[in-house]
N, CA, C and O atoms as CSV, one atom per row, in Angstrom:
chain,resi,resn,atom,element,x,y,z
A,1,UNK,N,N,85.021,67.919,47.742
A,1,UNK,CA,C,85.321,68.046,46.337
A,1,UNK,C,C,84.219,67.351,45.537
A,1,UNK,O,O,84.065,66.144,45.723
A,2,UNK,N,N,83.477,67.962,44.708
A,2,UNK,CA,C,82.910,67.691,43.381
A,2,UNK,C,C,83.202,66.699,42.704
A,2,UNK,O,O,83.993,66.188,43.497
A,3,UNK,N,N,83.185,66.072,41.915
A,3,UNK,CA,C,83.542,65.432,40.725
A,3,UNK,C,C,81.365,65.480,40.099
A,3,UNK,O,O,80.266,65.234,40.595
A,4,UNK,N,N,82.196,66.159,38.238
A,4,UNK,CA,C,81.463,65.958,37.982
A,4,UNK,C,C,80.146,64.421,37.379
A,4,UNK,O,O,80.755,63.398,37.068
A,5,UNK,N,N,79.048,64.354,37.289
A,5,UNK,CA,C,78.612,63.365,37.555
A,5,UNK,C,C,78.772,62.289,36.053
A,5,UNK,O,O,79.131,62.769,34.979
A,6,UNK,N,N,78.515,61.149,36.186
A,6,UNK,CA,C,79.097,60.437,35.235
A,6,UNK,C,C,78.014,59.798,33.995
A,6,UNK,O,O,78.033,58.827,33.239
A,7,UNK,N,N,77.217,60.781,34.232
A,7,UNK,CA,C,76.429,60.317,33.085
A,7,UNK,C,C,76.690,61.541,32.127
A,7,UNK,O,O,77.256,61.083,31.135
A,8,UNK,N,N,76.515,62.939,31.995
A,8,UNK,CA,C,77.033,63.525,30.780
A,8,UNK,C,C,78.379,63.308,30.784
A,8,UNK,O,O,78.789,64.337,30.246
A,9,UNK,N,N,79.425,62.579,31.063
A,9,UNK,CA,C,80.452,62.313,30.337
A,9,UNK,C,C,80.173,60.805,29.428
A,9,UNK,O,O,80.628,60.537,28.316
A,10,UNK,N,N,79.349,60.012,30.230
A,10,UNK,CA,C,78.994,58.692,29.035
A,10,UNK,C,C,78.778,59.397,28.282
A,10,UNK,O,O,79.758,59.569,27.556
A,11,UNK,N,N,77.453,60.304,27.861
A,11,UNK,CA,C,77.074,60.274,26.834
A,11,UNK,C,C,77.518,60.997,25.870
A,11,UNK,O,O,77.236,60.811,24.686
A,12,UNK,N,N,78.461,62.132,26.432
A,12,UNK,CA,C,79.571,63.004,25.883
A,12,UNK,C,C,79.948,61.564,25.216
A,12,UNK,O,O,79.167,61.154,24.358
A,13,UNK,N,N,81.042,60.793,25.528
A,13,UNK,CA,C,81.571,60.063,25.319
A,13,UNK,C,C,80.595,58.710,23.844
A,13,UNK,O,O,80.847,58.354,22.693
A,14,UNK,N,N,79.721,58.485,24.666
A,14,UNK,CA,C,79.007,57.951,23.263
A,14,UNK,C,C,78.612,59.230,21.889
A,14,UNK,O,O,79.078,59.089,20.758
A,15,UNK,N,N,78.094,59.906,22.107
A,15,UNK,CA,C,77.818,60.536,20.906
A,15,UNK,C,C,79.427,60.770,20.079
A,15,UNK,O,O,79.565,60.556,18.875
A,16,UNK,N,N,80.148,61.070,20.660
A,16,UNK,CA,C,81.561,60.850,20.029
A,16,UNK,C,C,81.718,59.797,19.236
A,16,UNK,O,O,81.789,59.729,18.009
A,17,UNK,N,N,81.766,58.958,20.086
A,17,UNK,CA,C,82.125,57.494,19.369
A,17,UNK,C,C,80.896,57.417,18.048
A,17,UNK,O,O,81.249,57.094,16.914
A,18,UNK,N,N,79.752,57.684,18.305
A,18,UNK,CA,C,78.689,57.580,17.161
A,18,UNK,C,C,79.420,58.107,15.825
A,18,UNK,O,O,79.903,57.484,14.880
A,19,UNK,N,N,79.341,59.203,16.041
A,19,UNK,CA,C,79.994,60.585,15.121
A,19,UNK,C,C,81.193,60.098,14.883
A,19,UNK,O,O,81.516,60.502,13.766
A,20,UNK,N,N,81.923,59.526,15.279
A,20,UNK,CA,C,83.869,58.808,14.843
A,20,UNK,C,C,83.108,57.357,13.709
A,20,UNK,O,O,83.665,57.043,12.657
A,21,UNK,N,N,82.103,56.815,14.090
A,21,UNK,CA,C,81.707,55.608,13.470
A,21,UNK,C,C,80.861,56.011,12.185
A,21,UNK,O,O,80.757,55.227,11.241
A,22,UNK,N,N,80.243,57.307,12.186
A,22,UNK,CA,C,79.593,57.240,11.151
A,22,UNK,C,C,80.505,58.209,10.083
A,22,UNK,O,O,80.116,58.692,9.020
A,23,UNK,N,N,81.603,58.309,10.600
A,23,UNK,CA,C,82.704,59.038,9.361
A,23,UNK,C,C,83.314,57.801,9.360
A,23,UNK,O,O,83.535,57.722,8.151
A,24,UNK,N,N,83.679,56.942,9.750
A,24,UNK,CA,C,84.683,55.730,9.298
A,24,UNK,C,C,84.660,55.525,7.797
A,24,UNK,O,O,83.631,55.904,7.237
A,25,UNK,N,N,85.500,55.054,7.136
A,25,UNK,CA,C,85.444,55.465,5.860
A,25,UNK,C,C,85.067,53.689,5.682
A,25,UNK,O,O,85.284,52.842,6.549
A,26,UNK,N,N,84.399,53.422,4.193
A,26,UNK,CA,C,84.241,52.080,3.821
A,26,UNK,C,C,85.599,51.033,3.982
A,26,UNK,O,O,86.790,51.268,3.779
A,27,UNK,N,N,85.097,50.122,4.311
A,27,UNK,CA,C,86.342,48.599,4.276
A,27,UNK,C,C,86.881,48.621,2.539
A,27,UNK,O,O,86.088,49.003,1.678
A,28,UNK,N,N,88.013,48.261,2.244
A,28,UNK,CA,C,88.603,48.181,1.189
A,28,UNK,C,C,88.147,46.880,0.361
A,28,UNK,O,O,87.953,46.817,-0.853
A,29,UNK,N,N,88.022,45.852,1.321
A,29,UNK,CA,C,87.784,44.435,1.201
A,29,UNK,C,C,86.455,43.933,1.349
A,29,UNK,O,O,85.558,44.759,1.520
A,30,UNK,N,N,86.168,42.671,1.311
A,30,UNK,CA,C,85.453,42.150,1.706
A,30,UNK,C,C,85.742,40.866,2.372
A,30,UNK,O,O,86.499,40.118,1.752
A,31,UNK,N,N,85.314,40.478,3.457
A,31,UNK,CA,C,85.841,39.186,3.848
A,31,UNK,C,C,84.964,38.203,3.643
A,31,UNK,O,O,83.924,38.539,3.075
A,32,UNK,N,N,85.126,36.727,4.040
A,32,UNK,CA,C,83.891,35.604,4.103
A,32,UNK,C,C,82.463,36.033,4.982
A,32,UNK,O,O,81.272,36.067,4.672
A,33,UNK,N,N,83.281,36.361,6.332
A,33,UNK,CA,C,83.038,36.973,7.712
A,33,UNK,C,C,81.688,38.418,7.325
A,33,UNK,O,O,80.571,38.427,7.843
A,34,UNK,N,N,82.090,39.264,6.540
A,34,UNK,CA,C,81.499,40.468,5.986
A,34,UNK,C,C,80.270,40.278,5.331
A,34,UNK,O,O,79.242,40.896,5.607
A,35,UNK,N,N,80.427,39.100,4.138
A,35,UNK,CA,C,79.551,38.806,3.438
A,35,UNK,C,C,78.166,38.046,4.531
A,35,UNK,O,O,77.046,38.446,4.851
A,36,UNK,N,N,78.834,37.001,4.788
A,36,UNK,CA,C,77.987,36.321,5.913
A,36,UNK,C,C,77.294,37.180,7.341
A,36,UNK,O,O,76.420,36.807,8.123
A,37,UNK,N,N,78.027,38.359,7.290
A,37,UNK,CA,C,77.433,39.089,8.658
A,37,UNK,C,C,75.591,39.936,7.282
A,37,UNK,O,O,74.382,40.146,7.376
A,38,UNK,N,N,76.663,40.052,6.325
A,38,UNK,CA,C,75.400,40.988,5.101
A,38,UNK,C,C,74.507,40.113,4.863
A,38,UNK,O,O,73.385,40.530,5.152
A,39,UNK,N,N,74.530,38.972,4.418
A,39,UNK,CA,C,73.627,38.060,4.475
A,39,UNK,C,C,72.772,37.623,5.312
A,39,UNK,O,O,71.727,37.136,4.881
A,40,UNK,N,N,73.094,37.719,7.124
A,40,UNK,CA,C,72.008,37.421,7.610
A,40,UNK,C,C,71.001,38.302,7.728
A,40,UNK,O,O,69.808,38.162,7.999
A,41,UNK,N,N,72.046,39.749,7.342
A,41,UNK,CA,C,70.667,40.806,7.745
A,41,UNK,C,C,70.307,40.991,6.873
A,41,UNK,O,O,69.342,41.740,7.020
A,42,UNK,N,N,70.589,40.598,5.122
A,42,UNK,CA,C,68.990,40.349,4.753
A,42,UNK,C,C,68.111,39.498,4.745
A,42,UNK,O,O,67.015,39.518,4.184
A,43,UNK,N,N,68.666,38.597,5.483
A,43,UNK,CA,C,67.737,37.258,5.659
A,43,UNK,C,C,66.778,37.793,6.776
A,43,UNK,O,O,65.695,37.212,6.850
A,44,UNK,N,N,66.995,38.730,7.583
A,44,UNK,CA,C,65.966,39.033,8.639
A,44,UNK,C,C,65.451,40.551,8.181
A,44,UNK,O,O,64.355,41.029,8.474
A,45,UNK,N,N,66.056,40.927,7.725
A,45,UNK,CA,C,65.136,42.140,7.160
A,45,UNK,C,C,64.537,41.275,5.917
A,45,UNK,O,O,64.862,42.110,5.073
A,46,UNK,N,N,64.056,40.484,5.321
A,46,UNK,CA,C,63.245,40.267,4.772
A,46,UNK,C,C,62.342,39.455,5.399
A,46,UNK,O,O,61.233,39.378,4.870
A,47,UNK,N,N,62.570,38.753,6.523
A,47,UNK,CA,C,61.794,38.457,7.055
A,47,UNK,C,C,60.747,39.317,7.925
A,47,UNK,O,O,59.555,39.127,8.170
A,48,UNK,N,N,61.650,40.343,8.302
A,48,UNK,CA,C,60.739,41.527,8.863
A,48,UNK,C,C,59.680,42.271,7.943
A,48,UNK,O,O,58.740,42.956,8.345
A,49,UNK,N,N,59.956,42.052,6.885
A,49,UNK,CA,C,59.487,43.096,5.956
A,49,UNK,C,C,58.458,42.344,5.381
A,49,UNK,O,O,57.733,42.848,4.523
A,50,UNK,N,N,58.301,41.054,5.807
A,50,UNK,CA,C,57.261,40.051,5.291
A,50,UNK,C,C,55.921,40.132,6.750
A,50,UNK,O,O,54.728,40.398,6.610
A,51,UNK,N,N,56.437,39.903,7.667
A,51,UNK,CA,C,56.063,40.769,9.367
A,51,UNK,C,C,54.530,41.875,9.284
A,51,UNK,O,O,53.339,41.876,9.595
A,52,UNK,N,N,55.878,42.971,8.452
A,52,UNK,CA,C,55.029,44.043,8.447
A,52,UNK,C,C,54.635,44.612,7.476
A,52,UNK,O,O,54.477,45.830,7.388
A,53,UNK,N,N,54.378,43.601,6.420
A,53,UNK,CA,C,53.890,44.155,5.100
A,53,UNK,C,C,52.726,45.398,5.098
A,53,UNK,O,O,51.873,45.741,5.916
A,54,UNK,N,N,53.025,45.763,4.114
A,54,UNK,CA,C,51.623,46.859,4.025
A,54,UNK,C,C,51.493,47.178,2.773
A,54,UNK,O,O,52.362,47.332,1.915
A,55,UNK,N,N,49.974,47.303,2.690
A,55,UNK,CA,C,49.199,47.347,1.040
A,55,UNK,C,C,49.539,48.065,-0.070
A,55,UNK,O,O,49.643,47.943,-1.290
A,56,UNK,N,N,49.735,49.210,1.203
A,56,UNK,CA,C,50.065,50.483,0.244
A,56,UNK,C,C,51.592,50.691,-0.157
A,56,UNK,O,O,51.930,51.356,-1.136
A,57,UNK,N,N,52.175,50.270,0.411
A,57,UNK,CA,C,53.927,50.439,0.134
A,57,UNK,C,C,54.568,48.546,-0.613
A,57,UNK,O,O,54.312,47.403,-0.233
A,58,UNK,N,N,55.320,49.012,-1.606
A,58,UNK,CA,C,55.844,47.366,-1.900
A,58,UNK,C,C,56.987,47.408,-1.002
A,58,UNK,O,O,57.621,48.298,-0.435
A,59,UNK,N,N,57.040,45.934,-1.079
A,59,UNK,CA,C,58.032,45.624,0.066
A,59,UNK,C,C,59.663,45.824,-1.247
A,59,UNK,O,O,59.575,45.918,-2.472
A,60,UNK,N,N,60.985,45.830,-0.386
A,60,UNK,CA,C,62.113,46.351,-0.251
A,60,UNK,C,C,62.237,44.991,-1.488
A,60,UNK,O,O,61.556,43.969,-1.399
A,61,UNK,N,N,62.875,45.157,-2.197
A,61,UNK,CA,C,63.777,43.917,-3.378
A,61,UNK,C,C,64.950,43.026,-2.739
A,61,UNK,O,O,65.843,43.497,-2.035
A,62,UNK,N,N,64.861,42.092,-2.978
A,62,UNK,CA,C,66.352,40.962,-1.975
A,62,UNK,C,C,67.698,42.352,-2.308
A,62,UNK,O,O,68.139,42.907,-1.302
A,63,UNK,N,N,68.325,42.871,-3.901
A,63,UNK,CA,C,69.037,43.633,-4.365
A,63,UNK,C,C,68.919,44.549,-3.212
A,63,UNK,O,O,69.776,44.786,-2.361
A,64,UNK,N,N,67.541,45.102,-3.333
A,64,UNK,CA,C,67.783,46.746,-2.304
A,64,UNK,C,C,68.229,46.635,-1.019
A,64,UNK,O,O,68.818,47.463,-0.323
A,65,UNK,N,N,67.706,44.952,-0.662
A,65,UNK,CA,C,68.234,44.786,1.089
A,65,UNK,C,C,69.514,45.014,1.118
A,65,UNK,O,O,70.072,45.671,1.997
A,66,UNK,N,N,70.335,44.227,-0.315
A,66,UNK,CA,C,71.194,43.372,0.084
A,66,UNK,C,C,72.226,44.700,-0.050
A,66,UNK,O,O,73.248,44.553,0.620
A,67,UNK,N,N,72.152,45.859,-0.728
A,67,UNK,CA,C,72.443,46.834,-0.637
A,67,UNK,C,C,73.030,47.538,0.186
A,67,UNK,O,O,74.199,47.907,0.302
A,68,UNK,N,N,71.352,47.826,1.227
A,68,UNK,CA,C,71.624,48.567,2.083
A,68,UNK,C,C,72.196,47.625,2.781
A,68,UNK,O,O,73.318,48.054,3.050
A,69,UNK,N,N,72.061,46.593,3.223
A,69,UNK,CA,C,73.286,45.849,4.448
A,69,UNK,C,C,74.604,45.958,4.185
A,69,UNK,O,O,75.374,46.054,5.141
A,70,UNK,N,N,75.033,45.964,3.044
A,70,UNK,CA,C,76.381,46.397,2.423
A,70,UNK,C,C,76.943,48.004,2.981
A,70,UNK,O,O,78.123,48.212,3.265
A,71,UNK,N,N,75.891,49.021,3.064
A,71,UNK,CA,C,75.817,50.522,2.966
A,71,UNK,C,C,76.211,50.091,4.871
A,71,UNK,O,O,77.296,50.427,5.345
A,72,UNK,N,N,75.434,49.541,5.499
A,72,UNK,CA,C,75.031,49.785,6.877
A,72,UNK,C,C,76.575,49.114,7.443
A,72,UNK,O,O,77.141,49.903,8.199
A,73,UNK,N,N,77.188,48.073,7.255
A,73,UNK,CA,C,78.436,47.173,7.178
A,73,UNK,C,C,79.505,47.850,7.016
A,73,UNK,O,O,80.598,47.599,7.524
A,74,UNK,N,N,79.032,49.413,5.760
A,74,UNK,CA,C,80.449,50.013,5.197
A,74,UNK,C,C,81.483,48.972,4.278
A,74,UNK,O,O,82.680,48.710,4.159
A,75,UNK,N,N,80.515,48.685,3.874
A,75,UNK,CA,C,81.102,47.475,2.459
A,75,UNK,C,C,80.874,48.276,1.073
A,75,UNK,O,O,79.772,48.702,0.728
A,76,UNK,N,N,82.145,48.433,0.276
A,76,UNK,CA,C,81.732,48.336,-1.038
A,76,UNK,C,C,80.863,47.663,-1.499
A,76,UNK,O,O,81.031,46.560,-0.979
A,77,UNK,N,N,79.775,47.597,-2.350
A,77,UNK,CA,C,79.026,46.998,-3.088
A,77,UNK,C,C,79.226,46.503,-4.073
A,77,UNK,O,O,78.229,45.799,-4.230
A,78,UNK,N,N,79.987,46.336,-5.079
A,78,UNK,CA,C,80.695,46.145,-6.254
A,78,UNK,C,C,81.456,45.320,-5.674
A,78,UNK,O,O,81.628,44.491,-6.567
A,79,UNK,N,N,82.232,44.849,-4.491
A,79,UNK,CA,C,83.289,44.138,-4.239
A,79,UNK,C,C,81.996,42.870,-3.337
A,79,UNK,O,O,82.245,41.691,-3.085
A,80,UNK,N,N,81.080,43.386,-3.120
A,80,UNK,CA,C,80.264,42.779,-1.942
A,80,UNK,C,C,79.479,41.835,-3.238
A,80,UNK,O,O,79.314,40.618,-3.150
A,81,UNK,N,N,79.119,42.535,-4.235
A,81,UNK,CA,C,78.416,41.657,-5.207
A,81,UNK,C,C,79.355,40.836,-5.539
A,81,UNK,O,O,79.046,39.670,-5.292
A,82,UNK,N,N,80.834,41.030,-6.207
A,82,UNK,CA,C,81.457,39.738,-6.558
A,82,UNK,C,C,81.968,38.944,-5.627
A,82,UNK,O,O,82.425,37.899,-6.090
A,83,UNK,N,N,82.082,39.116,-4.062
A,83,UNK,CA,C,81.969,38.010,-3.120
A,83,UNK,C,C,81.046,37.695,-3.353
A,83,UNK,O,O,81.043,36.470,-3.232
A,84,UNK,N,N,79.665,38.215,-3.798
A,84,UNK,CA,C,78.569,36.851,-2.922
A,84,UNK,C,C,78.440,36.108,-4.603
A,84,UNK,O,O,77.842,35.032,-4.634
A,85,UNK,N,N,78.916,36.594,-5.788
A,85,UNK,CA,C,78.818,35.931,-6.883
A,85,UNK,C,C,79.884,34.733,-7.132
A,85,UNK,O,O,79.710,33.931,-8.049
A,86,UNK,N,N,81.067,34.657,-6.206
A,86,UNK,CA,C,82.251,33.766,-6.279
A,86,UNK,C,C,81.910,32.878,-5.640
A,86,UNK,O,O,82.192,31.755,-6.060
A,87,UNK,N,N,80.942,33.052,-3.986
A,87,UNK,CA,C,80.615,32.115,-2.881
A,87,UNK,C,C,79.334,31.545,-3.523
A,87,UNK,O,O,79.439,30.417,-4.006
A,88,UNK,N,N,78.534,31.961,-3.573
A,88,UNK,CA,C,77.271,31.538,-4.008
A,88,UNK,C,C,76.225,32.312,-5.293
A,88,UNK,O,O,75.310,33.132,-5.218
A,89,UNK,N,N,76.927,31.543,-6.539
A,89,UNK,CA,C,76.417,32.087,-7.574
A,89,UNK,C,C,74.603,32.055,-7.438
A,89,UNK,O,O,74.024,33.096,-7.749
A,90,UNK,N,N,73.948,31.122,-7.079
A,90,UNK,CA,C,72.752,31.059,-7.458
A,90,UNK,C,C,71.995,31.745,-6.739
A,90,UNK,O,O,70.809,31.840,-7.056
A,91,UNK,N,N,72.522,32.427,-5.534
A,91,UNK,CA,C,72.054,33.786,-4.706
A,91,UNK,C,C,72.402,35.143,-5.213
A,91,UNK,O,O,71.948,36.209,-4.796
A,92,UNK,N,N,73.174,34.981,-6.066
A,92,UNK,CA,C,73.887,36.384,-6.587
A,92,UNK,C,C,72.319,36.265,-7.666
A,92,UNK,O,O,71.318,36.963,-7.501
A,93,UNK,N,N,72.492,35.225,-8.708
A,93,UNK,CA,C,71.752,35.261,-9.794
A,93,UNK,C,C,70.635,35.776,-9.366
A,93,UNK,O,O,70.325,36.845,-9.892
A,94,UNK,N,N,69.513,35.096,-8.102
A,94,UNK,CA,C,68.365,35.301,-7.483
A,94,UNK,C,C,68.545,37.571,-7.062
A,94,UNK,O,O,67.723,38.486,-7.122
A,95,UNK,N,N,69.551,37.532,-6.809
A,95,UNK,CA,C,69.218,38.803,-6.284
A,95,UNK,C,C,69.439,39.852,-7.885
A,95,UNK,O,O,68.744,40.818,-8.202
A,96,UNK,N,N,70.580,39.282,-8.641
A,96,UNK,CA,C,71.247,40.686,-10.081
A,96,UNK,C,C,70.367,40.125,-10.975
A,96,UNK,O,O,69.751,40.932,-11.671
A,97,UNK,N,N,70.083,38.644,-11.187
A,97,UNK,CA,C,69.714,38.087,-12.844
A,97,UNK,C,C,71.148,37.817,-12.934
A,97,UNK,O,O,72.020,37.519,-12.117
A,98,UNK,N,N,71.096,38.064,-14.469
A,98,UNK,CA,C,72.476,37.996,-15.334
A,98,UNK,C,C,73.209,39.463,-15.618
A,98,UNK,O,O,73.933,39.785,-16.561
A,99,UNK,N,N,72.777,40.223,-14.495
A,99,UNK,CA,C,74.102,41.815,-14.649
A,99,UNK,C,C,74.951,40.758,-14.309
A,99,UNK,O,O,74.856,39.625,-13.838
A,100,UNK,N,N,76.088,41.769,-14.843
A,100,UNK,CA,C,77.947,41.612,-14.306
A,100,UNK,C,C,78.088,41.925,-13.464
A,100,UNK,O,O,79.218,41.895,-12.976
Protein backbone atom coordinates (compact mmCIF):
# COMPACT_ATOMS: atom_id res chain seq x y z
CA UNK A 1 0.00 0.00 0.00
CA UNK A 2 0.94 3.57 -1.04
CA UNK A 3 0.46 6.32 1.14
CA UNK A 4 0.81 9.39 -0.48
CA UNK A 5 4.13 11.27 0.26
CA UNK A 6 4.20 13.91 2.94
CA UNK A 7 5.55 16.76 1.60
CA UNK A 8 2.69 17.97 -0.91
CA UNK A 9 0.36 17.58 1.87
CA UNK A 10 2.70 20.05 4.18
CA UNK A 11 2.64 22.33 1.76
CA UNK A 12 -0.98 21.80 0.68
CA UNK A 13 -1.42 22.36 4.21
CA UNK A 14 0.80 25.54 4.63
CA UNK A 15 -0.36 27.50 1.73
CA UNK A 16 -3.83 27.06 3.36
CA UNK A 17 -2.97 28.24 6.51
CA UNK A 18 -1.13 31.34 4.59
CA UNK A 19 -4.35 32.13 2.62
CA UNK A 20 -6.72 31.57 6.13
CA UNK A 21 -4.04 34.24 7.71
CA UNK A 22 -4.01 36.67 5.15
CA UNK A 23 -8.02 36.94 5.16
CA UNK A 24 -8.08 37.11 9.01
CA UNK A 25 -9.89 40.10 9.52
CA UNK A 26 -8.15 43.12 11.73
CA UNK A 27 -8.02 42.83 15.81
CA UNK A 28 -10.82 45.05 17.23
CA UNK A 29 -8.42 46.14 20.01
CA UNK A 30 -5.31 46.93 20.78
CA UNK A 31 -3.41 45.50 23.59
CA UNK A 32 -0.09 46.69 25.66
CA UNK A 33 1.35 43.32 24.16
CA UNK A 34 0.28 44.61 20.32
CA UNK A 35 1.62 47.95 20.65
CA UNK A 36 4.98 46.72 22.05
CA UNK A 37 5.19 43.75 19.49
CA UNK A 38 4.55 47.24 16.70
CA UNK A 39 7.08 49.04 18.27
CA UNK A 40 9.88 46.80 18.08
CA UNK A 41 9.42 46.34 14.50
CA UNK A 42 9.82 49.73 13.93
CA UNK A 43 12.60 49.98 15.95
CA UNK A 44 14.34 47.40 13.62
CA UNK A 45 12.98 48.32 10.48
CA UNK A 46 14.44 51.54 11.03
CA UNK A 47 17.32 50.30 11.91
CA UNK A 48 17.43 48.28 8.79
CA UNK A 49 16.57 51.00 6.71
CA UNK A 50 19.50 53.00 8.14
CA UNK A 51 21.70 49.46 7.04
CA UNK A 52 20.64 49.90 3.68
CA UNK A 53 20.20 53.32 2.89
CA UNK A 54 20.33 54.41 -0.63
CA UNK A 55 20.88 57.82 -2.40
CA UNK A 56 18.42 57.57 -4.66
CA UNK A 57 15.33 56.47 -2.64
CA UNK A 58 14.44 58.43 0.92
CA UNK A 59 14.27 56.32 3.60
CA UNK A 60 10.56 55.16 5.08
CA UNK A 61 9.16 58.06 7.92
CA UNK A 62 9.03 56.62 11.82
CA UNK A 63 4.73 57.38 10.84
CA UNK A 64 5.07 55.17 7.60
CA UNK A 65 6.94 52.34 9.62
CA UNK A 66 4.85 52.65 12.32
CA UNK A 67 1.96 52.14 9.98
CA UNK A 68 2.86 49.50 8.16
CA UNK A 69 3.72 47.41 11.43
CA UNK A 70 0.22 48.18 12.49
CA UNK A 71 -1.05 46.92 8.68
CA UNK A 72 1.44 43.73 9.04
CA UNK A 73 0.06 42.97 13.04
CA UNK A 74 -3.63 43.52 11.58
CA UNK A 75 -4.03 46.41 14.00
CA UNK A 76 -6.29 49.24 13.48
CA UNK A 77 -4.30 52.29 13.16
CA UNK A 78 -6.46 54.87 14.65
CA UNK A 79 -6.81 52.64 17.77
CA UNK A 80 -2.88 51.79 17.45
CA UNK A 81 -2.15 55.63 17.35
CA UNK A 82 -4.20 56.35 20.52
CA UNK A 83 -2.47 53.41 22.37
CA UNK A 84 0.85 54.56 21.61
CA UNK A 85 -0.45 58.34 22.40
CA UNK A 86 -1.94 57.19 26.05
CA UNK A 87 1.44 54.95 26.73
CA UNK A 88 3.94 57.17 25.46
CA UNK A 89 2.98 60.61 24.43
CA UNK A 90 6.42 61.89 23.42
CA UNK A 91 6.77 58.96 20.82
CA UNK A 92 3.38 59.53 19.48
CA UNK A 93 4.36 63.41 19.23
CA UNK A 94 7.93 62.34 17.53
CA UNK A 95 6.09 60.18 15.01
CA UNK A 96 2.13 62.61 14.32
CA UNK A 97 3.49 66.23 15.66
CA UNK A 98 0.37 67.67 17.09
CA UNK A 99 -2.44 65.66 14.68
CA UNK A 100 -5.27 64.18 16.85
Amino acid sequence: MHLLPSKPIFFIGLVLLSFLSFCAPKKEAVSPYDLKRVLERVAQARIQTGLTADIDKPSPSDRELFEEACDIYRLPIDKAKQALKEKNESLYLSFYGNES
